[in-house]
C-alpha positions as CSV (number, residue, x, y, z in Angstrom):
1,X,32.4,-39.8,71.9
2,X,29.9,-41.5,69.1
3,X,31.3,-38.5,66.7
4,X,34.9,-39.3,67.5
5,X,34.6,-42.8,66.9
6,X,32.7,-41.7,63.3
7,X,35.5,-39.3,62.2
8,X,38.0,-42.0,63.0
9,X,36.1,-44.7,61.2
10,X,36.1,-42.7,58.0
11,X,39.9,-41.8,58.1
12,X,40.6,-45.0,58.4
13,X,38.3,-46.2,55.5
14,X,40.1,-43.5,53.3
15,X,43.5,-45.1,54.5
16,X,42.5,-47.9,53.4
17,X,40.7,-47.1,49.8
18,X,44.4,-45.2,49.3
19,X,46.3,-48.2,50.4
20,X,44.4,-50.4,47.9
21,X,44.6,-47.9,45.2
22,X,48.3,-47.6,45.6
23,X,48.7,-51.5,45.8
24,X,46.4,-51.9,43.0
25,X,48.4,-49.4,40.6
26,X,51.7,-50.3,41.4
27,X,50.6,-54.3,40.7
28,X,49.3,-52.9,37.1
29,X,52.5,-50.9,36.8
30,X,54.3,-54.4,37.2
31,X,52.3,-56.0,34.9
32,X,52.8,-53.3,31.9
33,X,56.7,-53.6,33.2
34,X,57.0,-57.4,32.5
35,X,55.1,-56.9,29.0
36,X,57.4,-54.2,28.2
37,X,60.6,-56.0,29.2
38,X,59.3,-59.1,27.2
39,X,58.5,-57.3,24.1
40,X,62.4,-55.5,24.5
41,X,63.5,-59.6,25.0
42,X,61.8,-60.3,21.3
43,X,63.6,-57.5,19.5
């Protein structure tokens, strides 16, 4: 039972570290998106 629990505890932990990985990436991907589309603005 305690191993279950363990095993479960770690999948969702990497579920997690993913999910703020992608969430982190995609907000930096925005970021570099709005520079980009202000610097095509200026030209």
């Amino acid at each position: 039972m305690q191993k279950k629990l363990m095993e479960n505890k770690s999948k969702v932990s990497k579920f997690l570290i993913a999910t703020a990985a992608t969430y982190a990436f995609n907000k930096w991907l925005t970021k570099n998106n709005q520079k980009a589309d202000k610097k095509k603005r200026k030209n």
